[in-house]
C-alpha positions as CSV (number, residue, x, y, z in Angstrom):
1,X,-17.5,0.8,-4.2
2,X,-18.0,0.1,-0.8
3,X,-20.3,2.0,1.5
4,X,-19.5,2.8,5.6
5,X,-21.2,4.6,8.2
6,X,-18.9,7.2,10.5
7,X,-20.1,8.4,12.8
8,X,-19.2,12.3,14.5
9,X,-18.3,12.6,18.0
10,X,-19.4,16.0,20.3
11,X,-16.4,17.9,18.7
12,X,-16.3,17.3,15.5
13,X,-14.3,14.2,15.1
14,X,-15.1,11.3,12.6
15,X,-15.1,7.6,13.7
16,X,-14.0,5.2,11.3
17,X,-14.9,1.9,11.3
18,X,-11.7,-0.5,11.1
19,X,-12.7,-2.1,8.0
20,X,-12.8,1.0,6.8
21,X,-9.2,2.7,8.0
22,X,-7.6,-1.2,6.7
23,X,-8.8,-1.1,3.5
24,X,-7.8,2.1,2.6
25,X,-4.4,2.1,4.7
26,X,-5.2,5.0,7.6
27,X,-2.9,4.7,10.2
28,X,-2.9,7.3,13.4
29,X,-1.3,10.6,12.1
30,X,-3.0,9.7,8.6
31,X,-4.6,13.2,6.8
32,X,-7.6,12.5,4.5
33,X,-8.8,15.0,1.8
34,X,-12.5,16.1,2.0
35,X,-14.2,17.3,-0.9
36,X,-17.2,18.9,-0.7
37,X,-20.2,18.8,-3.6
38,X,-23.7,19.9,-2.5
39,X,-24.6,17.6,0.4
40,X,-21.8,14.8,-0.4
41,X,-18.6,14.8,1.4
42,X,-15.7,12.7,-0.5
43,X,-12.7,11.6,1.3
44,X,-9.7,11.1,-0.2
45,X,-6.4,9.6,1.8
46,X,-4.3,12.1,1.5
47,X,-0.3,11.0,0.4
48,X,2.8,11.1,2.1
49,X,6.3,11.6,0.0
50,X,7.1,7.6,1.1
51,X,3.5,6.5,-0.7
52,X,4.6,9.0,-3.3
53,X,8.3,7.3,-3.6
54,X,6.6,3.4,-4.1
55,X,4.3,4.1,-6.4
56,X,6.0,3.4,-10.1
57,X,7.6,6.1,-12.0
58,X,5.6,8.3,-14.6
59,X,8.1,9.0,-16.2
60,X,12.2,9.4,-16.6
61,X,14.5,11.6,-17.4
62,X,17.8,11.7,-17.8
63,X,21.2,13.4,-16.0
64,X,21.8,15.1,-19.0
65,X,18.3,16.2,-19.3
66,X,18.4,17.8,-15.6
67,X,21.5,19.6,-16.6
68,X,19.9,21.2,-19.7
69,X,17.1,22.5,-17.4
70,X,18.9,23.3,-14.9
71,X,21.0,25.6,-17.0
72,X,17.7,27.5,-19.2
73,X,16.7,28.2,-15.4
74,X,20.1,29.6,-14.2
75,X,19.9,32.2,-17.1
76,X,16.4,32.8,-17.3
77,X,16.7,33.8,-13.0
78,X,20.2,35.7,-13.8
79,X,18.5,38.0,-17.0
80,X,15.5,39.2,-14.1
């Protein structure tokens, strides 16, 4: 785990250093998750849908599958 120092500018805002931003891949725009326990702050990168869409699959299902589930909805939604 490696260790950085931001710092906070006048209105808030958190300067990364670049290592930093490169090795965890924050681009401008980029949303990071902050988690807060006691006195420790933990930031997280936050995904996008295209990260989301590149990392491998966890698991598959099939058409048919879909269509079953599909259908359990459709009458479970039509009996409320």
């Amino acid at each position: 785990m490696s260790g950085y120092v931001v710092k906070v500018g006048k209105k808030g805002e958190l300067y990364t250093p670049k290592k930093l931003r490169l090795q965890i891949g924050l681009d401008p725009g980029s949303e990071l998750i902050a988690v807060v326990k006691g006195e420790e702050v933990i930031l997280r990168k936050r995904k996008r849908i295209t990260d989301l869409l590149d990392e491998d699959a966890i698991a598959t299902v099939s058409e048919k599958e879909v269509k079953k589930e599909r259908r359990i909805l459709e009458k479970e939604l039509f009996e409320r």
